[in-house]
VEXDO-287685 format. One record per atom (N, C-alpha, C, CB): x, y, z. Coordinates in steps of 0.001 Angstrom, whole numbers, plus 500000, padded with zeros to 6 digits. Glycine has a CB too. Layout:
BEGIN
XYZ
...
% end
This chain:
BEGIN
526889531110148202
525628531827148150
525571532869149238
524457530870148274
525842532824150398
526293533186151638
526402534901151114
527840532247152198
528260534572150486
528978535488150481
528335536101148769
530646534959150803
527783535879148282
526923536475147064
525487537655147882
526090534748146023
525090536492149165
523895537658149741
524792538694150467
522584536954151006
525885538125150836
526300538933151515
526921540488151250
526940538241151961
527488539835150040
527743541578148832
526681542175148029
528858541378147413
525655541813148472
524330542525147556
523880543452148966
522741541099146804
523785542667150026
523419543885151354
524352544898151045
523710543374153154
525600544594151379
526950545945151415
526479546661149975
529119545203151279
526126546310149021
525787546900147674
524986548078148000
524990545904146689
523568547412148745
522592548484149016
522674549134150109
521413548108149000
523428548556151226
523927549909151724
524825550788151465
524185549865152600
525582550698150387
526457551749150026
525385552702149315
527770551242149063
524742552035148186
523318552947147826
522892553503148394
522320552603147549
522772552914149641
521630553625150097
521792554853150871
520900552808150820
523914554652151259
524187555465152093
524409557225151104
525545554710152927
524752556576149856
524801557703148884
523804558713148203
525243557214148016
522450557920148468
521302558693148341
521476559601149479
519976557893148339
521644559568150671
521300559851151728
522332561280151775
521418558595152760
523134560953151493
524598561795151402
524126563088150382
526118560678150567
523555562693149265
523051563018148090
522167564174148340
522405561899147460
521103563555149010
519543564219149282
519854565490150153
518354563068150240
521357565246151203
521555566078152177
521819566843151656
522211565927153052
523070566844150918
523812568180150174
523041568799149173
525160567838149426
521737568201148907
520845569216147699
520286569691148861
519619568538146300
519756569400149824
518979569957150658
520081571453151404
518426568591151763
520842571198151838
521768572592152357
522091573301151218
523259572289153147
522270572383149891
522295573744149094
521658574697148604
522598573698148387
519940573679148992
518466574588148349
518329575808149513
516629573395148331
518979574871150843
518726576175152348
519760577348152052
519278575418154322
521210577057151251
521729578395151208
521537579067150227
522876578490151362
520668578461149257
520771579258147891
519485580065148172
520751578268146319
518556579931149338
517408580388149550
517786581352150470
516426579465149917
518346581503151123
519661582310152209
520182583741151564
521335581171152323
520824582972150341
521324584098149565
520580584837148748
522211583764148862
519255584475148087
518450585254147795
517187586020148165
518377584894147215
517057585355149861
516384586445150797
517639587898151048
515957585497152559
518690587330150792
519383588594151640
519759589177150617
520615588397152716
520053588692149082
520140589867148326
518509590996148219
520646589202146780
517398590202148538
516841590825148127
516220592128148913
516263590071147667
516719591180150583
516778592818151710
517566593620151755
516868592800153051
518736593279150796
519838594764150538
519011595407149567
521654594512149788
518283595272148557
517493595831147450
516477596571148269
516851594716146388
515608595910148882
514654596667149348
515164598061150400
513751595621150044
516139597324151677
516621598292152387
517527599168151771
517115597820153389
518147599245150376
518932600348149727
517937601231148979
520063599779148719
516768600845148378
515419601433147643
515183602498149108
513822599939147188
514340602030150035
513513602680151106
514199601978152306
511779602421150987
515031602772152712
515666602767154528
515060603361155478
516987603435154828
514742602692156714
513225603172157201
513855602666158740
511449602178156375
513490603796159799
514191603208161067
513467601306161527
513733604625162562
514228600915162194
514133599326162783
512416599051163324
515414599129164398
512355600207163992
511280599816164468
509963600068163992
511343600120165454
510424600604162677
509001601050161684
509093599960160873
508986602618160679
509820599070160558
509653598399159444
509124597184159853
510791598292158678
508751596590158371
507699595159159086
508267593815158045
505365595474158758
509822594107158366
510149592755157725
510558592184159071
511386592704156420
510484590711158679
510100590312159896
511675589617160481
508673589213159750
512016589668161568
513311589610162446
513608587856162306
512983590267164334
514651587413161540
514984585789161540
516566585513162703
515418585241159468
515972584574162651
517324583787163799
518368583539163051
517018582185164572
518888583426161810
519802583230161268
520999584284161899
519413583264159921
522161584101161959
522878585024162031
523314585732161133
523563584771162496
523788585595160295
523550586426158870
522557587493158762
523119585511157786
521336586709159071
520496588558158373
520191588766159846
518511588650156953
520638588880160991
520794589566162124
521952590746161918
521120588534163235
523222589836161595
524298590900161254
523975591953160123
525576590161160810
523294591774159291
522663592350158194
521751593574158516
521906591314157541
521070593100159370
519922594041159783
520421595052161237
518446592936160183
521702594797161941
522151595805162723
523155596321161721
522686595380164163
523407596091160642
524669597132160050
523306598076159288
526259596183158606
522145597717158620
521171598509158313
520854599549159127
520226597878158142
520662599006160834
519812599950161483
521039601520161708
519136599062163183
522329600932161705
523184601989161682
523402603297160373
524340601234161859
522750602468159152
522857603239158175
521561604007158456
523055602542156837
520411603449158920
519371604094158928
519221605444159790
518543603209159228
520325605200161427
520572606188161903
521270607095161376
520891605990162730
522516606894160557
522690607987159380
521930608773158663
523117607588158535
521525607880157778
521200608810156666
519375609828157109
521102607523154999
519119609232158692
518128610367158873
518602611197159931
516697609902159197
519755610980160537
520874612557161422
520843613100160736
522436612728161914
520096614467160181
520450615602160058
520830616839160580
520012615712159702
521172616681161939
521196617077163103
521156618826163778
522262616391163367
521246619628163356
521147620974164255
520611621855162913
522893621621165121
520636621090161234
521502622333160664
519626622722160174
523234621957159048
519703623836159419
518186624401158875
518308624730157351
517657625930159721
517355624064157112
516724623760155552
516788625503154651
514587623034155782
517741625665154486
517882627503153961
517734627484152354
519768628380154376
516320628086152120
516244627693150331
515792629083150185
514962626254149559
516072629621148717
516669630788148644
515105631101147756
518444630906147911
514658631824148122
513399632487147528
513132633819146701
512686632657148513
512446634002145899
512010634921144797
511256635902144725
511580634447144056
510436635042145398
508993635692145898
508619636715146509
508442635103146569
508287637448145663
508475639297146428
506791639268146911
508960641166144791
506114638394146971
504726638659147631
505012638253148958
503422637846147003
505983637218149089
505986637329150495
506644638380151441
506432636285150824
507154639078150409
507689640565151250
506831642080151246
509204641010150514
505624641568150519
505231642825150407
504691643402151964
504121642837149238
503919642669152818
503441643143153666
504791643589154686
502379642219154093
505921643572154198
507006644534155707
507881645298154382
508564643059157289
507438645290153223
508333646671152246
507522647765152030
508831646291150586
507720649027152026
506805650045152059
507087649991150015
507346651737153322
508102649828150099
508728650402148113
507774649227147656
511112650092147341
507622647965147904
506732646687146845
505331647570146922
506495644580147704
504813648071148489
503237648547148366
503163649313147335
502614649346149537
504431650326147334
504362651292146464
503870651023144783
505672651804146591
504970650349144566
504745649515143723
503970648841142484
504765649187144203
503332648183143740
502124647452143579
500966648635143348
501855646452144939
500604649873144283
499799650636143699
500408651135142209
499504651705144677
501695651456142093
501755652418140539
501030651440139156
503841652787140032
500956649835139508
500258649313138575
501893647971138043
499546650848137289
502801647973138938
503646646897138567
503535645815138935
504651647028138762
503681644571137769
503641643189137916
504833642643138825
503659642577136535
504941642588139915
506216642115141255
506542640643140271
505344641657143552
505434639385140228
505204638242139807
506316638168138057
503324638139139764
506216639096137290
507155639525136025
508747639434136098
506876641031135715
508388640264137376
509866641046137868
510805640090138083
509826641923139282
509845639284139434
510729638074139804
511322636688139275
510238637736140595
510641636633137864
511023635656136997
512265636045136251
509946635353136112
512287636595136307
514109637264135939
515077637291136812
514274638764135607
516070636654136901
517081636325137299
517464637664137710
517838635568136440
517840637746139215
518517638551139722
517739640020139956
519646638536138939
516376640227139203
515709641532139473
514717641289140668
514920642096138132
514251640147141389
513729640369142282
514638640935143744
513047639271142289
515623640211143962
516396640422144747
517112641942144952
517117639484144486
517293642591143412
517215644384143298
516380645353143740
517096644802142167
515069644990143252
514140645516143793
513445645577145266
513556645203143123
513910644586145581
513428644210147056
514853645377147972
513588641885147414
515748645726147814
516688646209148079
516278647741147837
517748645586147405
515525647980147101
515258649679146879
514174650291147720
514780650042145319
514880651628148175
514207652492149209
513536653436148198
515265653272150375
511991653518148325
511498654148147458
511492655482147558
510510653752147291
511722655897148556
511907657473148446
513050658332148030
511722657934149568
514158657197147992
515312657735147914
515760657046145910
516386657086149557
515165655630146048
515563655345144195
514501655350143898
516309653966143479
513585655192144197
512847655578143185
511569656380142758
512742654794142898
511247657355143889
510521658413143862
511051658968142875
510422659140144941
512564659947142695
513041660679141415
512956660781140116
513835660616141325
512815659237140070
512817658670138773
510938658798138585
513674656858138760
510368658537139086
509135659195138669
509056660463138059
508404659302139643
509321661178139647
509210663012139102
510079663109137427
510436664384140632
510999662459137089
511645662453135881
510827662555135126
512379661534135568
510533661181134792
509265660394133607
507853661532133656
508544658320134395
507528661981134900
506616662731134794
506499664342134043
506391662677135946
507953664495133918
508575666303133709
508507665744132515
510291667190134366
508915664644131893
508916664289130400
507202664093129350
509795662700130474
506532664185130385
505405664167130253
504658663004130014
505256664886129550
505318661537130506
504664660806130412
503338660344131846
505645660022129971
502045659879131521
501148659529132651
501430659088133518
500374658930132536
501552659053134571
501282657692135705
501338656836135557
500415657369136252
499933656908134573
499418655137134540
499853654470133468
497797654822134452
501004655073133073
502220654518132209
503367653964132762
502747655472131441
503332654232134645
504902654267135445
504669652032135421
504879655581137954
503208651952135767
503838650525136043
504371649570135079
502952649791136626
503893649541134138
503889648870132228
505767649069132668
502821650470130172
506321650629132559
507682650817132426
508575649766133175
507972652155132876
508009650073134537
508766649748135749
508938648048135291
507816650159137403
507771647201135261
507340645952135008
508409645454133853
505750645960134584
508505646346132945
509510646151131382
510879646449131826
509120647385129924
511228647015132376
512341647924133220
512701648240134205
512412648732133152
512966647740135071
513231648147136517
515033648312136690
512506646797137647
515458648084136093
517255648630135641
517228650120135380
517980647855133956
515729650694135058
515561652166135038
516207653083136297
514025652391134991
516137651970137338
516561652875139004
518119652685138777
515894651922140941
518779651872138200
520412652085138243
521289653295137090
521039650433137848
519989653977136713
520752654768135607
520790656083136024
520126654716134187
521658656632135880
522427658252136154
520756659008135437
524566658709134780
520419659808136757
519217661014136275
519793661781134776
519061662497137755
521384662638135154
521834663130134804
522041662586132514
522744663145136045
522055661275133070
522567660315131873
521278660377131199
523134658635132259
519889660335131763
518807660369131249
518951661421130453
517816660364132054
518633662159131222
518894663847130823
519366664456129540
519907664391131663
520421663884129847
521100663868128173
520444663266126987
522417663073128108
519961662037127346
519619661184126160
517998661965125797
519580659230126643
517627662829126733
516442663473126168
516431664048125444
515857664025126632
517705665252126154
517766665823124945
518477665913123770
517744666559125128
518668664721123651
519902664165122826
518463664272121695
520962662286123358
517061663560122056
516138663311121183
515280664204120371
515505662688121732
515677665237121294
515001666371121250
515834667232120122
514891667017122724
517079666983120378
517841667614119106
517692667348117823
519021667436119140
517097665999117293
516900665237116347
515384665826116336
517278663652116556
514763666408116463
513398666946116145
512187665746116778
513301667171114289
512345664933117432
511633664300117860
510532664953119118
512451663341118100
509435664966118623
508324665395119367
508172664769120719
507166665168118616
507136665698121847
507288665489122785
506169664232122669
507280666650123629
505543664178121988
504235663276122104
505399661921121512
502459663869120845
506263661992120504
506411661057120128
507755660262120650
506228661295118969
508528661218121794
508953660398122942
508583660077124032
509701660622123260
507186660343124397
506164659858125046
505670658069124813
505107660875124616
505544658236123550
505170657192122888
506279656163123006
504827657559121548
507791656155122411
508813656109122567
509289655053123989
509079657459122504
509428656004124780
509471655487126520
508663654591126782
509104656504127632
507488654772126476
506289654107126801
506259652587126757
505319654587125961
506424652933125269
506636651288124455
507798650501124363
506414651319123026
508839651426125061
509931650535125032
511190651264125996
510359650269123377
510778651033127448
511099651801128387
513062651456128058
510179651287130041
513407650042127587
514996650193127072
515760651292126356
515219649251126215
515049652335125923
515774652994124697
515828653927125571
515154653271123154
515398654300126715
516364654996127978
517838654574128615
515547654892129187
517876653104128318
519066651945129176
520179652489127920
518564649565129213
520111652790126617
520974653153125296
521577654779125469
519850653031123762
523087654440125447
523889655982125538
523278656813124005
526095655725125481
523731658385123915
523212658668123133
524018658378121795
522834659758123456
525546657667122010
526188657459120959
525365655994120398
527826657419121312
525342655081121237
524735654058120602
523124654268120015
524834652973121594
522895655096120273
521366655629119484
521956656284118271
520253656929120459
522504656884118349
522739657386116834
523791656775115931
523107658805116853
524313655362116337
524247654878115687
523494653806115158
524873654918115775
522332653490115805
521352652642115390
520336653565114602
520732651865116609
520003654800114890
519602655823114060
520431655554112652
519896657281114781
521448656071112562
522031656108111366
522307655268110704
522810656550111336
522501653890111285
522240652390110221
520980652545109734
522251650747111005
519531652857109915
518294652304109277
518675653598108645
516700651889110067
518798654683108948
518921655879107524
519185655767106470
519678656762107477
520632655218106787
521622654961105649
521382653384105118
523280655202106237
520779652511105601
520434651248104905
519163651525104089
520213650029105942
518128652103104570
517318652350103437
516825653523103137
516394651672103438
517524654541103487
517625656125102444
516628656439102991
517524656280100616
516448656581104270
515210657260104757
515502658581105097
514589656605105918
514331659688104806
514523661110105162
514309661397106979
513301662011104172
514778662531107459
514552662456108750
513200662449109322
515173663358109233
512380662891108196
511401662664108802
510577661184108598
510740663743108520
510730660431107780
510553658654107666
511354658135108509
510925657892106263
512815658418108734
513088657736109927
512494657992111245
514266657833110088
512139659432111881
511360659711113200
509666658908112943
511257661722113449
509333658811111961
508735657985111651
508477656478112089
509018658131110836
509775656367111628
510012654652111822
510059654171113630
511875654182110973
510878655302114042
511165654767115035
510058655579116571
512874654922114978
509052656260115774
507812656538116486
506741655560116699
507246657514115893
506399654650114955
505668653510115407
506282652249115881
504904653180114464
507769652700115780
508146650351116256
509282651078117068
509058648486114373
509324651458118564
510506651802119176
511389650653119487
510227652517120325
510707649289119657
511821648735119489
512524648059118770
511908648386119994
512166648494117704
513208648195116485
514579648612116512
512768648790115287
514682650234117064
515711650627117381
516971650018118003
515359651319117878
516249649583119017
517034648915120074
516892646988120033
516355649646121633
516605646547118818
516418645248118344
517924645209118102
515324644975117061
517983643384118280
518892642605117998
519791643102116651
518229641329117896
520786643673116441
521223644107114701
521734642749114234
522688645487114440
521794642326114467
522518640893113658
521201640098113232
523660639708114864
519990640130114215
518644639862113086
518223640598112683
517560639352113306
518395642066112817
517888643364112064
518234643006110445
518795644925112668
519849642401110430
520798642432109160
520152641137108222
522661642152109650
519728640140109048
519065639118108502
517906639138107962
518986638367109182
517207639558108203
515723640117107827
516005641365106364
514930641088109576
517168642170106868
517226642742105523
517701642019104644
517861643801105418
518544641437104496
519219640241103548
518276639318102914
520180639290104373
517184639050103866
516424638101103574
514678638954102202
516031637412105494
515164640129103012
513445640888101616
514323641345100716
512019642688102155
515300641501100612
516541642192099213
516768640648098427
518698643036100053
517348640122099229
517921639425097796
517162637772097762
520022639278097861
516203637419098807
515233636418098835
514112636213098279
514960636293099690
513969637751098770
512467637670098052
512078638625096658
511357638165099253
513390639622096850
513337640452095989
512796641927095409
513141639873095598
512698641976096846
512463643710096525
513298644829096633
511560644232097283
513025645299095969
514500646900095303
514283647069096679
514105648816093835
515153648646096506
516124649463097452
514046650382098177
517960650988096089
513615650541096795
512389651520097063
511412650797097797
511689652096095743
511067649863097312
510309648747097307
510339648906099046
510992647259096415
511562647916099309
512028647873100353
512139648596102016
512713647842099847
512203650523101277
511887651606102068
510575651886102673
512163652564101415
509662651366101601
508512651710101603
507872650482102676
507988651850100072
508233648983102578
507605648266103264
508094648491105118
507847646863102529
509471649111104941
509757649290106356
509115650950107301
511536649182106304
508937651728106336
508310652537107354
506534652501107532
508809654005106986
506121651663106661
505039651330106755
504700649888107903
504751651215105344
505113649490108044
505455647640108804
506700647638109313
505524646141107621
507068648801109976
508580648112110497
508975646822111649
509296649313111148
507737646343112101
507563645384112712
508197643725111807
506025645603113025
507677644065110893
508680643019109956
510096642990110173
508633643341108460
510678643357110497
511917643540110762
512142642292111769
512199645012111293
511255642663112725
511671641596113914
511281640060113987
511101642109115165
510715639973112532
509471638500112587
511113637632112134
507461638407110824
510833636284112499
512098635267112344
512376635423110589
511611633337112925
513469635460109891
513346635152108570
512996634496108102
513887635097108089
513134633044108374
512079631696107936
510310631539107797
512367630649109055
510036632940108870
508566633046108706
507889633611107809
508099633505109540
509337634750107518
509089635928106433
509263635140105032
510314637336106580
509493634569104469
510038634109103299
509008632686103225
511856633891103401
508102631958104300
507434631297104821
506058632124103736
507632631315106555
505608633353104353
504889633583104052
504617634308102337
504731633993105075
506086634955102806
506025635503100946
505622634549099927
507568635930100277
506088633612100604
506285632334099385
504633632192099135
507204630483100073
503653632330099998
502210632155099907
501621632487099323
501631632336100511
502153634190099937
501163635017099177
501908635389097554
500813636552100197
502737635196097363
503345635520095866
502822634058094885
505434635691095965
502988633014095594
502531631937094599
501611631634094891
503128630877094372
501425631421095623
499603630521095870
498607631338095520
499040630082097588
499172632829096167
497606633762096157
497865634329094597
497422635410097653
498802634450094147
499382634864093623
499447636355093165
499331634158093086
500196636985094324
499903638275094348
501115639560094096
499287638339095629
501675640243093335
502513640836092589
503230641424093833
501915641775091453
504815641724093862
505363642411094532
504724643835095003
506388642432093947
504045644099094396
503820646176094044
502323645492094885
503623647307091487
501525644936094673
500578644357095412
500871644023097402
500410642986094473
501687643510097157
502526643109098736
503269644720099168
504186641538098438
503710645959098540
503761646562099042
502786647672099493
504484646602098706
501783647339098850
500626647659099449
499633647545100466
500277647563098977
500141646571100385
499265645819102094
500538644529102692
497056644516101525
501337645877103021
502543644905103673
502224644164105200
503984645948103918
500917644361105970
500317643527106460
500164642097106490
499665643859106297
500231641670105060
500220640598104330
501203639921105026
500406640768102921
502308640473105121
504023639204105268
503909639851107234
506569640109103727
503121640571107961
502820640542109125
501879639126109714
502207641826109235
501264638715108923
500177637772109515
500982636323109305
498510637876108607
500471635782110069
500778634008109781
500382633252109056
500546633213110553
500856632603108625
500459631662106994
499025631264107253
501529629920106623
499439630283108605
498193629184108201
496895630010108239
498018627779109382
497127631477108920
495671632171108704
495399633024107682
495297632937109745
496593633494106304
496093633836105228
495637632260104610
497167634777104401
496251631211104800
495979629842104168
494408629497104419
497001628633104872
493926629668105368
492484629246105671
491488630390104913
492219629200107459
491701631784104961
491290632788104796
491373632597103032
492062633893105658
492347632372102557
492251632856101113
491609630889100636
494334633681100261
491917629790100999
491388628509100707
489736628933100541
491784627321101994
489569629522101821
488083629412101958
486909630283100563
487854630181103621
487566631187100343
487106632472099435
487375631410098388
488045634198099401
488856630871098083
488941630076096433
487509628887096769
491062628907096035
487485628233097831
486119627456097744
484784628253096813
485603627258099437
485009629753097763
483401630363097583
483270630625095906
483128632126098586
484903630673095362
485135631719094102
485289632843094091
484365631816093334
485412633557095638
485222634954095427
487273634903096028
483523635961096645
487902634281095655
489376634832095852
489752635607094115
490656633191096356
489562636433094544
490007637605093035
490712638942093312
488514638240092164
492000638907093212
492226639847093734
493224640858092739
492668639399094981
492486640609091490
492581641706090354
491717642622090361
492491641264089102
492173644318090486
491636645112090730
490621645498089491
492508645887091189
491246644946088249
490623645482087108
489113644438086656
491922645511085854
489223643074087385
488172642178087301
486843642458088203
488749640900087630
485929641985088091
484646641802089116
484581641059090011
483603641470088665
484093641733090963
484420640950092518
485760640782093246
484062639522092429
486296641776092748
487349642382093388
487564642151094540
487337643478093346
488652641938095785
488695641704096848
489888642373097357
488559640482096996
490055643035098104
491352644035098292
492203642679099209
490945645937099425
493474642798099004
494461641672099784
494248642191101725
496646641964099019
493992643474101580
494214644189103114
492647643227103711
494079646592103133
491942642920102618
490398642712103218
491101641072103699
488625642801101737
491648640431103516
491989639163103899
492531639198105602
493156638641102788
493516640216106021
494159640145107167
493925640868107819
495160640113107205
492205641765107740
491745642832108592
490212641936109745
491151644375107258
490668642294110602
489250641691111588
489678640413112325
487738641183110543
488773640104113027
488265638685113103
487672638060112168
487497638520113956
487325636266112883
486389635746111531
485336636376111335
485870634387111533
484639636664112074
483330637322112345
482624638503111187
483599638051113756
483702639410111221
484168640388110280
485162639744108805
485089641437111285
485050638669108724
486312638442107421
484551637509107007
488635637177107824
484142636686107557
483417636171106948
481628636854106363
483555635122107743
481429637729107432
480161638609107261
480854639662106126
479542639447108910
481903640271106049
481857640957104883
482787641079103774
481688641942105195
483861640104104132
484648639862103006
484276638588102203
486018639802103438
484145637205102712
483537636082102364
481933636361101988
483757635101103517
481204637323102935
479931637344102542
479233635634102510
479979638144101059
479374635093104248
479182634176103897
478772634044105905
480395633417102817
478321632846106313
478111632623107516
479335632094108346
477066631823107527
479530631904109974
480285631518110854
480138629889110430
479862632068112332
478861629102110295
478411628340110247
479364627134109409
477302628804109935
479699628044107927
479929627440106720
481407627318106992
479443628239105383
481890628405107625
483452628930107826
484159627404108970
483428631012108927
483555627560109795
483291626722111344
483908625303110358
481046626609112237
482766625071109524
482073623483108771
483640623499107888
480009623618107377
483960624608106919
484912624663106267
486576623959107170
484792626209105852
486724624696108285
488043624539108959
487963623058109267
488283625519110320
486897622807109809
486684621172110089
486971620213109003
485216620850110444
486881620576108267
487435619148106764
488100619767105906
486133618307105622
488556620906106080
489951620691105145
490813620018105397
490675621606104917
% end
């Protein structure tokens, strides 16, 4: 019995010694596994926001580990804020901050030029800021002025053009009277310059051949072409590869002859430049929806100038009233030009013959 009590003690102290053994090693493993995820989580924080030693407010432990941890930090921290002698050099645009020590920006600025325009273009602020106005670009005034354009035409130019100061007087010169040879009026290279100070930046060979493509593409006489290129100057000097698209696109898209065709461009040569998808966008509207005859559309080629959704509201609203009729030979006639002339104000007081009120009420629930 003795030796029976006697192996049940040794029993429970081996138990008991194995709990003990047990409890320890969960316990150092809960202390290092708690170890290792304080210190991953002060590499996270101190790699996020590194902040010198003595600003920060995590708090300093006796462990050796995040001691060693926290002096290899404070060394990175002295890094990465040494920036030491050098100066912050950022490269600026801004010609207002030069105006008060440039005499040429004051200048400038009185002829009526946008500086703020200029400088959003790559590389023209930094030109201009470089020019002595008495020497580049006083001349070029007296030029523009012998040509007879205003003054208060120099800033609009300058603002559209300021590559005007790198071009040969002499080169001008020529191209004047390069224009002048072609019978082009003084009023209507006035106009010309004005509206599209680039078609000075064009030699006179590349003008006549952009001259002689719209001639010879749609049989215009010299005087429909000086025409053409009196009301839309920059058509001239437009993109030709969408010039070519736009013609491609009213010939064989939409379908208007050679005449047809002549007629809508010296009347609207602004069409020319609208995207093709918009143009063929809208034909499609006004030919089916409104349903309005080719010979009709070259009549108020305005029509394929305006934007859909505002012949769409404009002609919806009239089919509401009943008054969309736009057979000349019927009653209550409505001319197509009366659709895309005015404001609402004017489309609804005398083409709709109807109030702001109803128009207003109309846009709201369609």
């Amino acid at each position: 019995m003795k030796f029976l009590a006697t192996l049940s003690a040794v029993a429970m102290l081996c138990t008991w010694v194995r709990n003990i053994t047990k409890v320890s090693k969960t316990t150092k493993c809960y202390q290092f596994s708690d170890q290792i995820r304080y210190i991953r989580a002060l590499k996270r924080v101190q790699s996020d926001l590194i902040v010198p030693v003595e600003q920060s407010n995590v708090a300093h432990h006796d462990n050796p580990v995040e001691k060693k941890l926290t002096e290899q930090n404070e060394k990175q921290s002295a890094v990465a804020f040494d920036f030491g002698s050098r100066e912050a050099h950022v490269p600026t645009f801004n010609l207002a901050a030069h105006v008060n020590n440039s005499t040429t920006l004051q200048q400038l600025l009185s002829l009526g030029v946008d500086l703020h325009s200029i400088e959003r273009r790559k590389g023209l602020g930094q030109y201009v800021l470089r020019l002595d106005f008495e020497e580049n670009v006083k001349p070029y005034l007296t030029f523009l002025a012998d040509q007879g354009i205003s003054p208060d035409s120099f800033g609009k130019m300058i603002t559209k053009n300021p590559l005007i100061f790198k071009a040969d007087l002499d080169d001008l010169q020529t191209r004047i009277d390069y224009m002048k040879s072609k019978r082009f009026s003084v009023e209507a290279l006035q106009r010309i310059f004005t509206k599209n100070p680039y078609w000075l930046m064009f030699s006179t060979k590349r003008i006549d051949r952009r001259l002689g493509y719209f001639q010879k593409e749609f049989y215009l006489s010299g005087h429909d072409l000086r025409l053409l290129a009196t009301k839309e100057p920059r058509l001239i000097t437009y993109n030709m590869e969408h010039i070519r698209k736009s013609v491609f696109t009213l010939r064989e898209e939409m379908g208007f002859s050679n005449k047809e065709l002549q007629s809508l461009i010296v009347h609207t040569p602004r069409l020319m430049m609208i995207p093709p998808d918009d143009l063929v966008e809208r034909f499609s509207y006004v030919h089916n929806d409104m349903g309005l005859s080719h010979a009709q559309i070259i009549q108020c080629p305005e029509l394929l100038a305006s934007r859909e959704f505002r012949l769409r509201e404009r002609h919806e609203f009239l089919k509401l009233l009943g008054r969309a009729q736009y057979d000349p030979q019927k009653d209550l006639y409505i001319s197509p030009s009366e659709i895309v002339r005015g404001n609402n104000f004017y489309f609804v007081r005398n083409v709709a013959k109807s109030d702001l009120e109803t128009f207003d009420l109309f846009l709201k629930t369609r």
